[in-house]
C-alpha positions, 0 to 999 in steps of 0.5 A: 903354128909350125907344122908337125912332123911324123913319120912317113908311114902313118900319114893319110890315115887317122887311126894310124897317126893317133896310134903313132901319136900315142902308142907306137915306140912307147916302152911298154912293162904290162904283161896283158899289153904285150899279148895284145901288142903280139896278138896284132902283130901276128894278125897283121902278118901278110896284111897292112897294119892299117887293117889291124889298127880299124879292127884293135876295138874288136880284137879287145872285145873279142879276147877279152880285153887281153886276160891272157888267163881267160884266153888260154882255156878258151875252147875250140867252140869259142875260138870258132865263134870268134873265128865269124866276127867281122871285127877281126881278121877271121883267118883260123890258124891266127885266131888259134895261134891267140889261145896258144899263145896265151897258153906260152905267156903264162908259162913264160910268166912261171919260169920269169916272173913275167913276160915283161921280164922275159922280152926286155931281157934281149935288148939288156932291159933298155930301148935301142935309140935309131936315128933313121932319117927315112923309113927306108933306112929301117930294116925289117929284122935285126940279129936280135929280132931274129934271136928272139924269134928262134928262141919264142918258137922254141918256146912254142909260140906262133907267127912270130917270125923274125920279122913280126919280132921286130914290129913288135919291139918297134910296136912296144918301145925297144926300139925307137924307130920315130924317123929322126925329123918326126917330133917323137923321136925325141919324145920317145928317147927320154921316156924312162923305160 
């Protein structure tokens, strides 16, 4: 049986090669997905994705399975127990910025129909095909990452810098940066977005 090749990033760990394997690169259109996929994004700023991907469990647990509704009148008081499980980052400013926003999603769900609408709109409805070879070959922010970074900002959302824009396409398919010798490159280009 010939061997399977993956990207470089994920090898060593099993979470990572099964969220790699299933998830990562795959384009993504559910408006309760994209805030879990910009939840852990943001959480995962200044820390390795490997300790965001052991704690998804219990980020779905804690914010309600993503309910963007239910997230945004969250109080104080609960953000404050969430803020003492172990089962996520406990770092106040991320735990908060998850109720602000959700609070920025549903307004952006009222002025474009859905956020899904909103977030393809930057890369014109269609994932962008890479063709890296390795991954450090794979910049950490493009011209578009950070157009979309100054305009989510101004929208008033949280940790969402240029470069958590970028994982983030990265994360939900609109881009596919597979390295090239990795079996889903190819897999993720003929998905039908």
């Amino acid at each position: 049986m010939p061997e399977i090749k993956r990207c470089a990033w994920c090898l060593g760990d099993d979470a990572d090669m099964h969220y790699h394997d299933t998830q990562w690169g795959v384009p993504i259109h559910d408006d309760s997905l994209w805030f879990e996929f910009l939840t852990l994004e943001g959480a995962q700023a200044g820390l390795s994705w490997r300790t965001i991907v052991k704690k998804i469990e219990g980020y779905q647990e804690l914010f309600k399975r993503f309910d963007i509704e239910v997230v945004a009148s969250m109080s104080d008081g609960t953000l404050d127990e969430i803020l003492k499980n172990p089962k996520i980052v406990r770092n106040r400013l991320k735990v908060y910025s998850t109720r602000n926003n959700a609070q920025q999603m549903l307004k952006v769900q009222q002025e474009f129909g859905s956020f899904d609408a909103y977030i393809w709109a930057f890369v014109d409805n269609k994932p962008i095909q890479n063709n890296f070879a390795s991954l450090k070959n794979v910049p950490a922010t493009t011209k578009i990452s950070d157009v979309m970074s100054k305009d989510m900002k101004k929208r008033g959302f949280k940790f969402i810098g240029s470069t958590i824009c970028y994982a983030l396409m990265q994360a939900a398919g609109m881009t596919n940066d597979h390295e090239t010798t990795c079996f889903r490159h190819q897999e993720c280009s003929q998905i039908n977005p």
